[in-house]
C-alpha positions in Angstrom: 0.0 0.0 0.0 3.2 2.6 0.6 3.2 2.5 -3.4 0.0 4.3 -3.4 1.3 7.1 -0.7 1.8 10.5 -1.9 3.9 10.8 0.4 6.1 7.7 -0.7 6.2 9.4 -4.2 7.7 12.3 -2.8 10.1 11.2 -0.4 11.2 8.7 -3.8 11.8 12.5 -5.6 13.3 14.2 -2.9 15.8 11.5 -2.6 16.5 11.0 -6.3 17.1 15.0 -5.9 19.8 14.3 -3.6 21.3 11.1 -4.5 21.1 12.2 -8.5 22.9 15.6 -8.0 20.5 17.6 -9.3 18.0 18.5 -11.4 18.7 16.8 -14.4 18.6 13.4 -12.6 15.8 14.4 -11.1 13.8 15.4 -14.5 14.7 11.5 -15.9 13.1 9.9 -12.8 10.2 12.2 -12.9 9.7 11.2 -16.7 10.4 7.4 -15.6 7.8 7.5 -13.4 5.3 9.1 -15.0 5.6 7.3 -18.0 6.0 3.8 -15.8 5.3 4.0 -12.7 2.1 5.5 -12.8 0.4 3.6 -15.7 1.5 0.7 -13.7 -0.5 1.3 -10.7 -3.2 3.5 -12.0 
């Protein structure tokens, strides 16, 4: 059910933030997911 948090989605960015070193790291994920991620579960 944690896949389904808001929450876990935005802690997943937040840390891809972090651990990617910026922004452009954090644009691929955001494009992963949506494109993936989200299709996936909704």
């Amino acid at each position: 059910m944690l896949c389904f948090s808001p929450v876990f989605w935005v802690l997943m960015l937040l840390s891809a933030l972090y651990l990617g070193g910026g922004f452009e790291a954090n644009n691929d994920i955001d494009k992963y997911i949506q494109n993936n991620a989200f299709d996936s579960f909704f």
